[in-house]
Backbone as a printed PyTorch tensor [residue, N CA C, xyz], in Angstrom:
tensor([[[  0.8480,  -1.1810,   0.0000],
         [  0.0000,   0.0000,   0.0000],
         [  0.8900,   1.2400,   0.0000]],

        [[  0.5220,   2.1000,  -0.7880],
         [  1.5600,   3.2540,  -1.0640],
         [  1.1530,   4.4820,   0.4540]],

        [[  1.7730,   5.2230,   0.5040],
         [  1.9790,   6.4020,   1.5360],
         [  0.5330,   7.0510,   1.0620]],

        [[  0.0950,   7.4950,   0.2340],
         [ -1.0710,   8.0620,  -0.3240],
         [ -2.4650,   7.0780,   0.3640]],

        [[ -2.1710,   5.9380,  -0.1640],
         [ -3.5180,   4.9770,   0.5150],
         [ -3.1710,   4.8570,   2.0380]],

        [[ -1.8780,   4.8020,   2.5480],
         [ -2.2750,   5.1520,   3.7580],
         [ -2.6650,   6.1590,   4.4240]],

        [[ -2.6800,   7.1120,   4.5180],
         [ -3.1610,   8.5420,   4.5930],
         [ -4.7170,   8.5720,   4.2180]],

        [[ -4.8680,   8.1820,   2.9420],
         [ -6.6830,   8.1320,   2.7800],
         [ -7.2560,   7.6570,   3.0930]],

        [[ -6.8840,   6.0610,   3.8310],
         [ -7.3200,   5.1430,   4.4660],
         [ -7.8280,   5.4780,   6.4050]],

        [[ -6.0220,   6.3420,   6.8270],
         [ -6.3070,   7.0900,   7.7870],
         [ -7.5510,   8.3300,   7.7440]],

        [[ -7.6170,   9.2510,   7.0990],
         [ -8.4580,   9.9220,   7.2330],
         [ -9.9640,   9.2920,   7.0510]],

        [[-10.3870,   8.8340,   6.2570],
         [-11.4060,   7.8850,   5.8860],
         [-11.8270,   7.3890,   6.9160]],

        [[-11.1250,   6.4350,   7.5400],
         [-11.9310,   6.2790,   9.1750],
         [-11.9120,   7.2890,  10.1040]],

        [[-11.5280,   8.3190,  10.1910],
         [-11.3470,   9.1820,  11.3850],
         [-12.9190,  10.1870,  10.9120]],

        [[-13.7500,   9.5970,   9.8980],
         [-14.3510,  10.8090,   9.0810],
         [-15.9130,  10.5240,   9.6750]],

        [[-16.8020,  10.8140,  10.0110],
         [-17.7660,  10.4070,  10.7900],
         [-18.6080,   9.5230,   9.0290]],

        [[-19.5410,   8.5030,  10.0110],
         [-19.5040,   7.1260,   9.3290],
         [-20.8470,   7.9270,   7.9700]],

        [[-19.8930,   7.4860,   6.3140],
         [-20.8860,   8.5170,   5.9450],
         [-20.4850,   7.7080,   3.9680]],

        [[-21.2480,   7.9350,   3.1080],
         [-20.8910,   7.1050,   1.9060],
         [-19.7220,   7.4990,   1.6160]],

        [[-19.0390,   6.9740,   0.5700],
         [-17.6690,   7.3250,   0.0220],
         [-16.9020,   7.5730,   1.1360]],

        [[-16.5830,   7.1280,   2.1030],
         [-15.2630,   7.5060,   3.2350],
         [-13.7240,   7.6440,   2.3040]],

        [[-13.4850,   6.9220,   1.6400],
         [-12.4130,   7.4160,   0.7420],
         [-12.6330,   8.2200,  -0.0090]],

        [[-13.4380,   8.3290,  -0.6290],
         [-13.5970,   9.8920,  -1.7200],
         [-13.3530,  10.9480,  -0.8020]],

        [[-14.1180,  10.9800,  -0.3000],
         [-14.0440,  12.0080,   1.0180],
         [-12.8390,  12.3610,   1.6150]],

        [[-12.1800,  11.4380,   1.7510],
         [-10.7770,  11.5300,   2.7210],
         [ -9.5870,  12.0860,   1.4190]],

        [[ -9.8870,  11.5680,   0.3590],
         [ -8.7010,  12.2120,  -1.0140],
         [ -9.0920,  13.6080,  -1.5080]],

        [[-10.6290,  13.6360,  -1.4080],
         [-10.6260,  15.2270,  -1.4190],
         [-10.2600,  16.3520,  -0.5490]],

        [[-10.2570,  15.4140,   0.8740],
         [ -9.8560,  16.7480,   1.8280],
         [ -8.3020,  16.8070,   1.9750]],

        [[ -7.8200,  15.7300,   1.6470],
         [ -6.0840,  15.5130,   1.3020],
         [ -5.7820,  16.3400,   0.2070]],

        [[ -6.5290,  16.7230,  -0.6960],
         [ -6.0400,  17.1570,  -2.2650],
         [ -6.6800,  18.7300,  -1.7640]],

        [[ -7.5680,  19.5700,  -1.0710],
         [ -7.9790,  20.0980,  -0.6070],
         [ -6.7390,  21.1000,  -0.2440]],

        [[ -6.8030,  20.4060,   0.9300],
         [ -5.1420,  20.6170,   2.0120],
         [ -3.6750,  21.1200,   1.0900]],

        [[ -3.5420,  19.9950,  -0.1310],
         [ -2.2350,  20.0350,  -0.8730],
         [ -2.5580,  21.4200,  -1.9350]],

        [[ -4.0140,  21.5230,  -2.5910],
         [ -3.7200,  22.8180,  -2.8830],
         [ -3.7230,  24.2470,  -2.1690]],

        [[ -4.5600,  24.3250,  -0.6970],
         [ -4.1850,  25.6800,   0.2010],
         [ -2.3840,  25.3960,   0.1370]],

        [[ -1.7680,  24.2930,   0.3220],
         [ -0.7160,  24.3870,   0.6500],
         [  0.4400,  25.1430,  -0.6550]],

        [[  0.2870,  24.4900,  -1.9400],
         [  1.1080,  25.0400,  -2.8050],
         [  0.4160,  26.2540,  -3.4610]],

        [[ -1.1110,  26.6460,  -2.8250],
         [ -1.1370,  28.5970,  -3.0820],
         [ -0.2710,  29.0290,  -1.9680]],

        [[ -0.1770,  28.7220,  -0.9760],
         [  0.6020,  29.4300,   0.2240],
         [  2.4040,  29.6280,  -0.0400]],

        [[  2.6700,  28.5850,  -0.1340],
         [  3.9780,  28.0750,  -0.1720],
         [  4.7380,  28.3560,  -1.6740]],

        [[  3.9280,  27.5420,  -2.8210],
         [  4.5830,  27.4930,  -4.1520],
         [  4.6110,  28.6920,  -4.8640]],

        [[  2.7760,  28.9580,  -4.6530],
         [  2.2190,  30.4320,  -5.4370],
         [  2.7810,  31.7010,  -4.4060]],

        [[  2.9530,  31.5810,  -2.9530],
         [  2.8210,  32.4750,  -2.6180],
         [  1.9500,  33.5770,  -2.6060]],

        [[  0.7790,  32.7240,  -2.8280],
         [ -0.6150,  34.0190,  -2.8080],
         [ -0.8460,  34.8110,  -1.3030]],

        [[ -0.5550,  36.1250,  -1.4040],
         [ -0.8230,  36.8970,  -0.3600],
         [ -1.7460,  36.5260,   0.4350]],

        [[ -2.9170,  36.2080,   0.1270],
         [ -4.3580,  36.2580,   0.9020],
         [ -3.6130,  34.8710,   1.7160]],

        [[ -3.4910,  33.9930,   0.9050],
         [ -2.9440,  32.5800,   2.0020],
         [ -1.6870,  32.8610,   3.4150]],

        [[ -0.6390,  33.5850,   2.5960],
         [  0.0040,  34.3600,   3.1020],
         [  0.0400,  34.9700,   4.5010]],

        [[ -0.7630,  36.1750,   4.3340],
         [ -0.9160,  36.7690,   5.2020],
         [ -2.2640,  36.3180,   6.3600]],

        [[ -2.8480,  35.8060,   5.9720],
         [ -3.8010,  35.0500,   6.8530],
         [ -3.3910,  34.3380,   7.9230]],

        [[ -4.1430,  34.1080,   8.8140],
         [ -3.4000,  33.6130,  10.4380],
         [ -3.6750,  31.8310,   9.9670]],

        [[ -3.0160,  30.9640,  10.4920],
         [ -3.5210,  29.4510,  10.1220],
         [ -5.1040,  29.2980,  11.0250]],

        [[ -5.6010,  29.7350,  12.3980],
         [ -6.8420,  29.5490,  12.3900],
         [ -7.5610,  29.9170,  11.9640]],

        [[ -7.5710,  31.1980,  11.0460],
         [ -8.6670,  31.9810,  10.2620],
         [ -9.0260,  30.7140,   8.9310]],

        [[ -7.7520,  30.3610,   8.5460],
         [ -7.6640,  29.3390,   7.2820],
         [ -8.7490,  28.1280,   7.6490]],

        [[ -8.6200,  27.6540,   8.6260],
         [ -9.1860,  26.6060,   9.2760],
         [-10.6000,  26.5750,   9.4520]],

        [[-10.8460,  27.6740,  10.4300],
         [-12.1250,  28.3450,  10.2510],
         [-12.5850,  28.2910,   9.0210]],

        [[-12.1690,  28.6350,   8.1490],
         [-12.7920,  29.0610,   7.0240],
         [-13.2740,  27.4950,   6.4040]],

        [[-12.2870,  26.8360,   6.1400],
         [-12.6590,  25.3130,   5.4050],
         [-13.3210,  24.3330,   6.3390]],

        [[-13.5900,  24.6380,   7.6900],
         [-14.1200,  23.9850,   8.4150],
         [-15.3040,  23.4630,   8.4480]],

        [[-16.4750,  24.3900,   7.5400],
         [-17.7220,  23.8710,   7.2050],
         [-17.7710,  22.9280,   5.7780]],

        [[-16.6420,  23.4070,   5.3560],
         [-16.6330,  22.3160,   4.0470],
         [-15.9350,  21.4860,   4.1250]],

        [[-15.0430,  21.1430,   5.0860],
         [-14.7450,  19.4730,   5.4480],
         [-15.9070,  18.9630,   6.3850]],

        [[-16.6150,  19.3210,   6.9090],
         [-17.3220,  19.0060,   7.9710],
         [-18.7820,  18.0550,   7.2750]],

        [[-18.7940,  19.5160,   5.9240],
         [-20.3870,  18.8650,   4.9060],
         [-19.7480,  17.6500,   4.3350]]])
């Protein structure tokens, strides 16, 4: 099993009990990897300058749905 399926596999169960637990868990992984390379790669200001709980806050209702 590659590093990727473990990780989706981890999140997937940690995800409250719901269809697609893996779909679910690779979108919020792929989610995550693009805030990360606007922040980091792009260097987009708004990511940037934003506090990490505001970020959180913010995606929190859409990992949650």
């Amino acid at each position: 099993m590659t590093p990727d399926a473990l990780q989706i596999d981890s999140i997937g169960a940690a995800l409250p009990e719901a269809d697609d637990p893996e779909l679910r868990a690779a979108l919020v992984i792929t989610t995550m990897v693009g805030v990360t390379i606007g922040h980091q790669l792009l260097g987009l200001d708004a990511l940037r300058n934003a506090p990490t709980d505001r970020i959180t806050a913010l995606l929190r209702p859409a990992f949650k749905a």
